[in-house]
Backbone as numpy.savetxt, mean C-alpha at the origin, in Angstrom:
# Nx Ny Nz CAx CAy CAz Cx Cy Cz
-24.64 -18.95 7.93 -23.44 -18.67 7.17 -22.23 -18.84 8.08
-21.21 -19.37 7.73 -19.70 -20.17 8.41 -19.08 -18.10 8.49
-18.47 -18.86 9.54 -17.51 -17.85 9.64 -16.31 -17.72 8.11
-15.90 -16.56 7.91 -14.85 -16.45 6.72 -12.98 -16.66 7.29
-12.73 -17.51 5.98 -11.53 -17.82 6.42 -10.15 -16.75 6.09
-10.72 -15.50 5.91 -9.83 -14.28 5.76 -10.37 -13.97 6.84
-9.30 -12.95 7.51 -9.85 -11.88 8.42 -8.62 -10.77 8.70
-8.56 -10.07 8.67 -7.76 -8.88 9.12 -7.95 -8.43 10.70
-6.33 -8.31 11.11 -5.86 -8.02 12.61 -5.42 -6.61 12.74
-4.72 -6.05 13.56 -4.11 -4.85 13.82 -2.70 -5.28 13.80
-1.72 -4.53 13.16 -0.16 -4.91 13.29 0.13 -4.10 15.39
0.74 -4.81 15.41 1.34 -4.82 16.78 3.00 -5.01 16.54
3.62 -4.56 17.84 4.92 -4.83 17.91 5.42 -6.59 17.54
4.37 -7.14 18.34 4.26 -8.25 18.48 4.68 -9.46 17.01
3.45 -8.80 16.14 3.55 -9.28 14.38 4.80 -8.24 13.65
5.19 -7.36 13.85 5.72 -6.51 12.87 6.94 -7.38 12.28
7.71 -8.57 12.75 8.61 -8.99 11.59 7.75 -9.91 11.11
6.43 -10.33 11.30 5.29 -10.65 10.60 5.48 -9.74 9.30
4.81 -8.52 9.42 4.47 -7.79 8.18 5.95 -7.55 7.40
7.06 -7.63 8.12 8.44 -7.10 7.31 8.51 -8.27 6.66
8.51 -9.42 6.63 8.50 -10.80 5.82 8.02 -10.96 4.81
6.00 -10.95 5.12 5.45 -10.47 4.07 5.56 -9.59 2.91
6.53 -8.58 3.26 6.70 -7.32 2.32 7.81 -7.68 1.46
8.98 -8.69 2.37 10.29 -8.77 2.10 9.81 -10.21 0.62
8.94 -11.40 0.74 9.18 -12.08 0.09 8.32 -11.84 -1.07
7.19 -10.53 -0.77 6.13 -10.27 -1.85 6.21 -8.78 -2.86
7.49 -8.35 -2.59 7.30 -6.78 -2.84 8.62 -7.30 -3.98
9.29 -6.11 -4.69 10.26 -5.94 -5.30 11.02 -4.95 -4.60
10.49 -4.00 -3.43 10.73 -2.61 -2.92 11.03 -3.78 -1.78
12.16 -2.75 -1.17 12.60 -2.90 0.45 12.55 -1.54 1.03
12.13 -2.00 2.29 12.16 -0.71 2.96 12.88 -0.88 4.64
13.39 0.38 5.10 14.45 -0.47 6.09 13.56 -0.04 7.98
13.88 -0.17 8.55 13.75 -0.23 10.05 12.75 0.94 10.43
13.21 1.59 10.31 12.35 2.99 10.18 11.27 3.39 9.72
11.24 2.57 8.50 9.56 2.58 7.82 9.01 2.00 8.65
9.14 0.74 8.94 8.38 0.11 10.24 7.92 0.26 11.17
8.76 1.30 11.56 8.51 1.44 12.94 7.34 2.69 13.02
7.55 3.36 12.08 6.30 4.65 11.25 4.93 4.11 11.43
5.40 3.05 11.13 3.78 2.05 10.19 2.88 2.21 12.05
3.30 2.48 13.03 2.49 2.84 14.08 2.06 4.29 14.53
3.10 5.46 13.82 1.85 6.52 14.13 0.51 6.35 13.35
-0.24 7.60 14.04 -1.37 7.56 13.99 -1.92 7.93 12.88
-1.17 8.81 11.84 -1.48 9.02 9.94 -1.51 7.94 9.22
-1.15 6.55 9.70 -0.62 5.31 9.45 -2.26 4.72 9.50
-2.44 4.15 8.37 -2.95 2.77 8.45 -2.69 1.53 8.30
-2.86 0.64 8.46 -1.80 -1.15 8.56 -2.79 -2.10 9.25
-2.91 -3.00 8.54 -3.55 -4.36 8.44 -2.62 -5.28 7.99
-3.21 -6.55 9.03 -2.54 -7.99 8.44 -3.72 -8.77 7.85
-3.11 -9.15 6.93 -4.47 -10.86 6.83 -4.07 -11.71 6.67
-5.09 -12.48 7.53 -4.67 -13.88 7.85 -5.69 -14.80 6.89
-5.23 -15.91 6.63 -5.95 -16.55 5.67 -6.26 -18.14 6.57
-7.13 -18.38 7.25 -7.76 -19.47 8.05 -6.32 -19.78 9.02
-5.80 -18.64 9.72 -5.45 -17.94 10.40 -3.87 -18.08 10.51
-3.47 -17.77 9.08 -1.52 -17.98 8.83 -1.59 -16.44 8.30
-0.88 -16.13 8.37 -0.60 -14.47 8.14 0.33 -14.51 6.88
-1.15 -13.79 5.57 -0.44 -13.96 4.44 -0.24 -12.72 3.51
-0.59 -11.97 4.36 -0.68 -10.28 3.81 -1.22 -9.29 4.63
-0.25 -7.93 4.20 -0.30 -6.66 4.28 -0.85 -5.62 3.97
-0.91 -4.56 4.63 -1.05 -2.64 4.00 -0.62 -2.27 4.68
0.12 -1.06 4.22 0.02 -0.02 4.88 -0.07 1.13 4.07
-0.93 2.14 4.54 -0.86 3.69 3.86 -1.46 4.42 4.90
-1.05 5.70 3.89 -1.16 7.04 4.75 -1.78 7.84 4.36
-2.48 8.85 5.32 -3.21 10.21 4.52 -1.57 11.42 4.42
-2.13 11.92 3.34 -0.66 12.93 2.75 -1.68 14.10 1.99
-1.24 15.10 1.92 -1.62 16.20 0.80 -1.26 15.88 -0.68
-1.92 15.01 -1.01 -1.14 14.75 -3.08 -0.52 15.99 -3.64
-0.86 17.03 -3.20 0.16 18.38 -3.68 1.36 18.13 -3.82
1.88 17.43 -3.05 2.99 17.05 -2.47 3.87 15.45 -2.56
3.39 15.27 -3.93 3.75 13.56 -4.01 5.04 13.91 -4.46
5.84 13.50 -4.07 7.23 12.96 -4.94 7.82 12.52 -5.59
8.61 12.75 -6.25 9.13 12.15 -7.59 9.39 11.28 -7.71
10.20 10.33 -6.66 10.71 9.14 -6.30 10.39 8.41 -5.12
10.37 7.38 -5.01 10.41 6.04 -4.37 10.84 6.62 -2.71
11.74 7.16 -2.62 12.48 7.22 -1.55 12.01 9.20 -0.91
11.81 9.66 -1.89 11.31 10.94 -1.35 9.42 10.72 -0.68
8.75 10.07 -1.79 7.48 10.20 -0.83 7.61 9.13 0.68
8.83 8.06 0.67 8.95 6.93 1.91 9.27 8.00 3.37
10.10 9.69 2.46 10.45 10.46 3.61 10.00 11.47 3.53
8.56 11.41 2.84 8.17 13.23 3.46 7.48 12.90 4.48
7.21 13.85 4.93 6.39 14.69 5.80 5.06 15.12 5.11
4.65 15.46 4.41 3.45 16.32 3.82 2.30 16.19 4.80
1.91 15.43 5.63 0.84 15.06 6.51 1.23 16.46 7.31
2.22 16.39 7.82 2.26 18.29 8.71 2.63 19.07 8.49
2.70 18.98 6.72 2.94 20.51 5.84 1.64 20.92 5.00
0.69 19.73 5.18 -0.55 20.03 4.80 -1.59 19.87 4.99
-2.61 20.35 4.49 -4.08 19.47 5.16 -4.74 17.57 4.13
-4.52 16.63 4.61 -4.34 15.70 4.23 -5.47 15.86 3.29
-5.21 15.23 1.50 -6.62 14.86 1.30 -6.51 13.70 0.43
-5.64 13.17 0.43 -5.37 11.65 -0.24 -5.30 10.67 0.32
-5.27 9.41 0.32 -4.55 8.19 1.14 -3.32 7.80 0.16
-2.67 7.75 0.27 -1.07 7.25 -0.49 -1.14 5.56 0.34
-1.42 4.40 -0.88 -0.88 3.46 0.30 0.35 3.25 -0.60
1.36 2.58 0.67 2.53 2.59 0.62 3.15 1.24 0.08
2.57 0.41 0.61 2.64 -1.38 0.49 1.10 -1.77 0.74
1.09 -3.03 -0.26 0.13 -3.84 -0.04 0.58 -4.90 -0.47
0.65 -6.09 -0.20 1.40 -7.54 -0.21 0.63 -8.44 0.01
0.79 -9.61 -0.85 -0.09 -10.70 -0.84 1.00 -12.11 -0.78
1.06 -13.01 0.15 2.08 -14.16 -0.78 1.26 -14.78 -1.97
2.45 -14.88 -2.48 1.56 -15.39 -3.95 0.84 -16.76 -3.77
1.21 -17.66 -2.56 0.22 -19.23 -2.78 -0.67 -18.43 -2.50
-1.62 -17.25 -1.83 -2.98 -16.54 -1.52 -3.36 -16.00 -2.29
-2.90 -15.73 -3.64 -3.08 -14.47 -4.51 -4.43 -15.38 -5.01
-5.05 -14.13 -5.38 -6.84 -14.37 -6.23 -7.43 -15.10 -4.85
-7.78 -15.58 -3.83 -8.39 -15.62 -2.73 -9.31 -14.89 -2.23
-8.74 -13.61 -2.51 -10.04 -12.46 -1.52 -8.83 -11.75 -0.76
-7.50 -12.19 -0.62 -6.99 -11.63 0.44 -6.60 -9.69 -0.23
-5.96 -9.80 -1.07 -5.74 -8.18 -1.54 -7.17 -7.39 -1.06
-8.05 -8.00 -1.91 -9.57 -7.21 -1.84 -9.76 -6.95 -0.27
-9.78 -8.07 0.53 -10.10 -7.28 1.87 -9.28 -6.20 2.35
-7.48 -6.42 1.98 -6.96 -5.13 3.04 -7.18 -3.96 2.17
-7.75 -4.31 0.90 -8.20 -2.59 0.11 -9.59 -2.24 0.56
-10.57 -3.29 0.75 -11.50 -2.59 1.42 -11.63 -2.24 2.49
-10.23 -2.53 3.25 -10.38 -1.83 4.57 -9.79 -0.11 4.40
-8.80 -0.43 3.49 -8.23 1.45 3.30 -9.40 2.15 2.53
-10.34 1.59 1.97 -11.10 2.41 1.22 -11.87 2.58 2.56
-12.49 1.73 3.30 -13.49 2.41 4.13 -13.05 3.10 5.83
-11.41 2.97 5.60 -10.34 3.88 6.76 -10.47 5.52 5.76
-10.53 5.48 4.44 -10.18 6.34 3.65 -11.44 7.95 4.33
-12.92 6.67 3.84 -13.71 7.26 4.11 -13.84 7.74 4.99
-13.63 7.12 6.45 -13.94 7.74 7.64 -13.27 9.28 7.94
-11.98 9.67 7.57 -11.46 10.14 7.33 -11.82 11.68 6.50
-12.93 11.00 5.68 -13.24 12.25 5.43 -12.43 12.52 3.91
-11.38 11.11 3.46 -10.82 11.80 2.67 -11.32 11.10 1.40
-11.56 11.39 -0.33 -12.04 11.16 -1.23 -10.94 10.83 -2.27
-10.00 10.29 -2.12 -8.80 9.75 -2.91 -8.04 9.19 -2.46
-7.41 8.07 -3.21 -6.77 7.20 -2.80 -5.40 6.62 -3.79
-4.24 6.88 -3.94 -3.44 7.07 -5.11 -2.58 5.96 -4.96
-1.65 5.64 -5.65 -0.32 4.46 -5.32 0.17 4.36 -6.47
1.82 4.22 -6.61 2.45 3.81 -7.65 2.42 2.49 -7.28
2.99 1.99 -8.69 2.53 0.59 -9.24 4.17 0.69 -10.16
4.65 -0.39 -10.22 5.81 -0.84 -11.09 5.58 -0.54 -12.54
5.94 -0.30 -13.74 5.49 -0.15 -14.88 4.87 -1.53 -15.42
6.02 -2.31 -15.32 5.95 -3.99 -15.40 5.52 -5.13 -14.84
4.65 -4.50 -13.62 3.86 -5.53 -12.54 2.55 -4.68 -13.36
2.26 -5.76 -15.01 0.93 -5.19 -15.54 -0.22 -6.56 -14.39
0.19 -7.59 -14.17 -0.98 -8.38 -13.38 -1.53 -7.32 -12.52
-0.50 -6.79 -11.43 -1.44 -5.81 -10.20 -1.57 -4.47 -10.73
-1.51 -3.70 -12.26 -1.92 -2.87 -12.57 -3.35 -3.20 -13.08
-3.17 -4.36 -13.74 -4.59 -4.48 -13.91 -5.94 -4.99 -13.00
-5.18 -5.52 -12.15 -6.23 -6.07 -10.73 -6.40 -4.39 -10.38
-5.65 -3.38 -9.75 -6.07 -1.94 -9.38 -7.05 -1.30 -10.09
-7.10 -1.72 -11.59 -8.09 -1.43 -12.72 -9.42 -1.79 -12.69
-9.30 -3.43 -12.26 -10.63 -4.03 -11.96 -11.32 -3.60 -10.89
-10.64 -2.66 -9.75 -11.05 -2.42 -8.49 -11.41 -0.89 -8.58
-11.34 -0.33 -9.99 -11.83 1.30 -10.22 -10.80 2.45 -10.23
-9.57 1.78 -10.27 -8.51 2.47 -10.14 -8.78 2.81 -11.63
-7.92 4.39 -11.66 -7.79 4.40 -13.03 -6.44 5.12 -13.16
-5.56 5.35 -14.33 -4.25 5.73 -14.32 -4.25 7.27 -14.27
-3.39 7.96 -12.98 -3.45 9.41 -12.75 -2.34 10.36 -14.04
-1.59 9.83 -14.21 -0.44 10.45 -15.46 0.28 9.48 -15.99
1.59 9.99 -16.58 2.28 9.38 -17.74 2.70 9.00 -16.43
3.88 7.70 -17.24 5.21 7.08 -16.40 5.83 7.99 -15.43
6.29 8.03 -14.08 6.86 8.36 -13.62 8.46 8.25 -13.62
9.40 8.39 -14.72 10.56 8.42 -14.59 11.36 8.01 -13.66
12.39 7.13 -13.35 13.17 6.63 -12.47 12.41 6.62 -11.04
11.08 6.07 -10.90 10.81 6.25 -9.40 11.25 5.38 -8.23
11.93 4.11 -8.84 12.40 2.81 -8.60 13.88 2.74 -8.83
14.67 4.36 -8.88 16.11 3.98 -9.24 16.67 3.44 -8.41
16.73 4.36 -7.09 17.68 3.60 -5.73 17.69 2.18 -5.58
15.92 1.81 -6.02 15.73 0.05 -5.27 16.84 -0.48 -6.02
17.42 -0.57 -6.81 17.98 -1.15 -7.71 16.92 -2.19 -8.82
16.13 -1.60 -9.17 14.82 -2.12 -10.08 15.06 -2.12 -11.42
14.90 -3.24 -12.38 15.54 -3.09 -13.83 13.89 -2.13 -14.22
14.39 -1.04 -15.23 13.29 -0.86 -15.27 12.40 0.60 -14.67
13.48 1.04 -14.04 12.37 2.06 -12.04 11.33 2.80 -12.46
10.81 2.97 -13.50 9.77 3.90 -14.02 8.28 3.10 -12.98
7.61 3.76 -12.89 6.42 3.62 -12.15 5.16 4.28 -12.84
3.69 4.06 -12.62 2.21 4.43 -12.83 2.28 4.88 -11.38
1.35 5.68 -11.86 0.21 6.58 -10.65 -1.36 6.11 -10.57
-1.80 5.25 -9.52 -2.91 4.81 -10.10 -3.85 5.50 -9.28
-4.84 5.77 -9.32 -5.62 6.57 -8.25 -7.51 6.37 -8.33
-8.05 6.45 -7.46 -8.95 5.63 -6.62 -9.90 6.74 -6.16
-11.42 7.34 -6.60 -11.97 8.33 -6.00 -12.63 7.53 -5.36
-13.08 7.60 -3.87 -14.10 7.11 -2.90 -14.87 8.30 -2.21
């Protein structure tokens, strides 16, 4: 059997306007300097993938206490809950694909890497808002066992300037 032409790296200082690119031309969300630079403590998980070895996607998430999710976009980007609680979720934060890679395998690998970072961890959930109106990657999260945690989240997308900011809760038992 050939070697596979996906593979996932470790983000380094080195790639990180790597992954800010990726996020910047595949996301609808921006996030500024600071998130980035986060994406290296150690509550942090983050993968690149490379696709027969061009770097065409992202993750990153975090373990958090879900007690503690936030209402908005910009409040869970700045809590803390990881040292106001005992973690038992993974919240990922971004996951990014460029679209010439999309349906490839590339999403599926950096989720099966947070599902089995999830596990090690010890932790048995795995949650993420989702755009109301990005139904393609609500329903790919669906195909992958996600199922929807509550109603619409009300303005969770106001700041981005998002037509639309309402958000899903999609969530993931492992």
């Amino acid at each position: 059997m050939g070697r596979s032409v996906i593979s996932l790296d470790d983000l380094t200082r080195n790639n990180l306007g790597t992954f800010k690119k990726i996020n910047e031309v595949s996301l609808p969300t921006r996030y500024d300097d600071g998130w980035y630079e986060k994406s290296f403590e150690k509550n942090h998980i983050t993968k690149l993938a490379f696709y027969a070895e061009l770097p065409v996607g992202a993750v990153r998430a975090k373990a958090f206490n879900s007690n503690q999710i936030g209402a908005s976009y910009e409040s869970n980007q700045n809590s803390k809950s990881v040292q106001e609680g005992v973690p038992n979720s993974v919240y990922v934060e971004s996951l990014a694909v460029l679209k010439a890679y999309r349906g490839v395998g590339i999403g599926t690998a950096l989720l099966n890497f947070v599902i089995e970072d999830t596990k090690k961890r010890f932790i048995h959930e795995i949650v993420l808002h989702v755009h109301v109106d990005n139904t393609e990657v609500i329903e790919w999260y669906k195909r992958k066992g996600f199922e929807q945690k509550s109603e619409i989240v009300k303005n969770y997308y106001e700041k981005q300037n998002i037509a639309n900011p309402h958000a899903i809760i999609l969530s993931l038992r492992v």
